[in-house]
C-alpha positions in Angstrom: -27.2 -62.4 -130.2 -28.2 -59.8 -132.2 -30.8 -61.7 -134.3 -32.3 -62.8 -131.1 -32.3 -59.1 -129.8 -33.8 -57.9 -133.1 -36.9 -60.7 -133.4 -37.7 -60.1 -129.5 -38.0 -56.0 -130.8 -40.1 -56.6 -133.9 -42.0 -58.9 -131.8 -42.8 -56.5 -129.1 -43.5 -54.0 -132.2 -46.0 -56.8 -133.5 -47.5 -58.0 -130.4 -48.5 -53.8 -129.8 -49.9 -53.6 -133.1 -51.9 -56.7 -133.1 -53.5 -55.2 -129.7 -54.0 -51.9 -130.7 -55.7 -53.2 -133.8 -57.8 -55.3 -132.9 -58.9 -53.6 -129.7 -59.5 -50.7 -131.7 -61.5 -52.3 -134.1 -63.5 -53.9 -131.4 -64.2 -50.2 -129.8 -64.8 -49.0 -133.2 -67.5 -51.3 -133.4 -69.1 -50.7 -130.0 -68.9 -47.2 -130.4 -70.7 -46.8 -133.9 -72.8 -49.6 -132.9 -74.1 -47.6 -129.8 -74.2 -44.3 -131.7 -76.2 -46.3 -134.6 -78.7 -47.2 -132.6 -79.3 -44.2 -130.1 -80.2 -41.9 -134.1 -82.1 -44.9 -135.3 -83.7 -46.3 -132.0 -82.5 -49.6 -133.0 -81.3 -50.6 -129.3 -79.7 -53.2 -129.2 -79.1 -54.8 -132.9 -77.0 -52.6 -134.4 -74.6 -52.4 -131.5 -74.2 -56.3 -131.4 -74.1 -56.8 -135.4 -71.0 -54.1 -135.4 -69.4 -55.2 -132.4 -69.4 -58.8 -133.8 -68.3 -57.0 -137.0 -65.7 -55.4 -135.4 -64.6 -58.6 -133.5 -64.3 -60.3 -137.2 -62.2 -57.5 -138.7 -59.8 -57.3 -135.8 -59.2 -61.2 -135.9 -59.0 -61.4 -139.7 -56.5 -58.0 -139.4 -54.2 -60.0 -136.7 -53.7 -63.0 -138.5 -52.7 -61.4 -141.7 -50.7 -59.0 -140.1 -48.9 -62.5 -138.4 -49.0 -63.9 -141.8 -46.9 -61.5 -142.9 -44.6 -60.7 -140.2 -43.3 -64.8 -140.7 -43.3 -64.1 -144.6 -40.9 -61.0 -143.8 -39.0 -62.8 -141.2 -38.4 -65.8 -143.2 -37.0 -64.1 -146.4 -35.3 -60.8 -144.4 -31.5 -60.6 -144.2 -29.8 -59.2 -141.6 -30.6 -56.0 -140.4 -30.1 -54.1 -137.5 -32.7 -53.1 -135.7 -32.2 -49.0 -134.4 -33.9 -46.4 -132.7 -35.1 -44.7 -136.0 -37.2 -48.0 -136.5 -38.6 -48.0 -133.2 -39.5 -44.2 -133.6 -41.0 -44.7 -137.1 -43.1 -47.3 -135.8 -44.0 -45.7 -133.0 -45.2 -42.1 -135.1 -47.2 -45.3 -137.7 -48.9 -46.6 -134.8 -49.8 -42.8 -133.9 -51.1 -41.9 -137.5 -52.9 -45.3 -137.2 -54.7 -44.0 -133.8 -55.6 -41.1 -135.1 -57.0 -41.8 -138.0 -59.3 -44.9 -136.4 -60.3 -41.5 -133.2 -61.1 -39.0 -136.4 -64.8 -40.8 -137.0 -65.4 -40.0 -132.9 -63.7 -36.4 -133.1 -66.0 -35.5 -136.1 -69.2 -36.9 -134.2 -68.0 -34.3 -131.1 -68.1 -31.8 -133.5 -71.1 -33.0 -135.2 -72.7 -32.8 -132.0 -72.0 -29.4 -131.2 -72.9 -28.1 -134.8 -76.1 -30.0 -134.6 -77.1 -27.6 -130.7 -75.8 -24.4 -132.9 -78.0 -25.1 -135.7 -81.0 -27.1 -134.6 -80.3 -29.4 -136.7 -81.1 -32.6 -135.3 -78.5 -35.3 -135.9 -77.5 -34.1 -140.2 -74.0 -32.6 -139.2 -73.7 -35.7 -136.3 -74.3 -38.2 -139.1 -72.6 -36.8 -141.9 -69.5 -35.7 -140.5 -69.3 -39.8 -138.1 -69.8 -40.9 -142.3 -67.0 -38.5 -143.4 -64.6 -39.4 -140.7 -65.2 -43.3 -141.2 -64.3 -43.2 -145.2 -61.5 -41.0 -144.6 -60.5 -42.6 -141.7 -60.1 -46.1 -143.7 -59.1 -44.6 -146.5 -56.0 -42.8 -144.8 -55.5 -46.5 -142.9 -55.4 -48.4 -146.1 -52.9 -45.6 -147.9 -50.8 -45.8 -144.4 -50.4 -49.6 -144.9 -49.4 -49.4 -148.6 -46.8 -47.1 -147.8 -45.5 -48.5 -144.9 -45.8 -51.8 -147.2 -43.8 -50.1 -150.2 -41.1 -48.8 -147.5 -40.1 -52.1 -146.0 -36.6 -53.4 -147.5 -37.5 -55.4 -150.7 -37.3 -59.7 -150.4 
């Protein structure tokens, strides 16, 4: 009963993250898509081509994350599944949301830098571009720890 108990929790766990990511990724897309095109004037194309981006990431992102949720179930031992994990996972997902709303965040205060200044869209652009690389980068250092943290196979 208790192996039962803990699949339907990491389940539920996995079945959030999927959505989150992939929805996120999706919105990411849209968003920078739309923003893309209202600097460049490039109304609709850039929003479709990053949407459809998006779209691809999030379905590649799923599937490996499913890929190895089954590698991790198939080779884990026993172990009981606790509040800690549930509140770990739940402060990862949170890093992982915030670091996905920094590029958006930065772009507010682009956009408010850029009516101080006068000037145009440079701090909008820049800081969207700063927020995006550190914004994957802190997602892809957040995966490898949480990878190196999970009980060895």
């Amino acid at each position: 009963m208790k192996r039962v108990s803990r699949i339907a929790g990491l389940a539920t766990e996995l079945g959030v993250t999927m959505g989150l990511t992939s929805s996120g990724l999706v919105f990411l897309g849209l968003w920078a898509g739309r923003q893309l095109d209202a600097l460049l004037g490039t109304k609709p194309y850039a929003t479709i081509g990053l949407l459809a981006l998006g779209v691809i990431t999030g379905q590649v992102a799923i599937i490996r994350l499913a890929i190895r949720s089954r590698q991790y179930l198939l080779t884990q031992e026993e172990h009981e599944f606790t509040f800690r994990d549930a509140v770990a996972g739940l402060l990862t997902a949170g890093k992982a949301l915030a670091l996905v709303a920094l590029p958006a965040l930065l772009r507010l205060l682009g956009l408010w830098l850029d009516g101080v200044f006068e000037t145009g869209v440079l701090f909008s652009l820049s800081l969207v571009v700063i927020g995006l690389v550190v914004g994957v980068a802190g997602l892809l250092h957040l995966a490898e720890t949480v990878r190196t943290s999970a009980p060895k196979r």
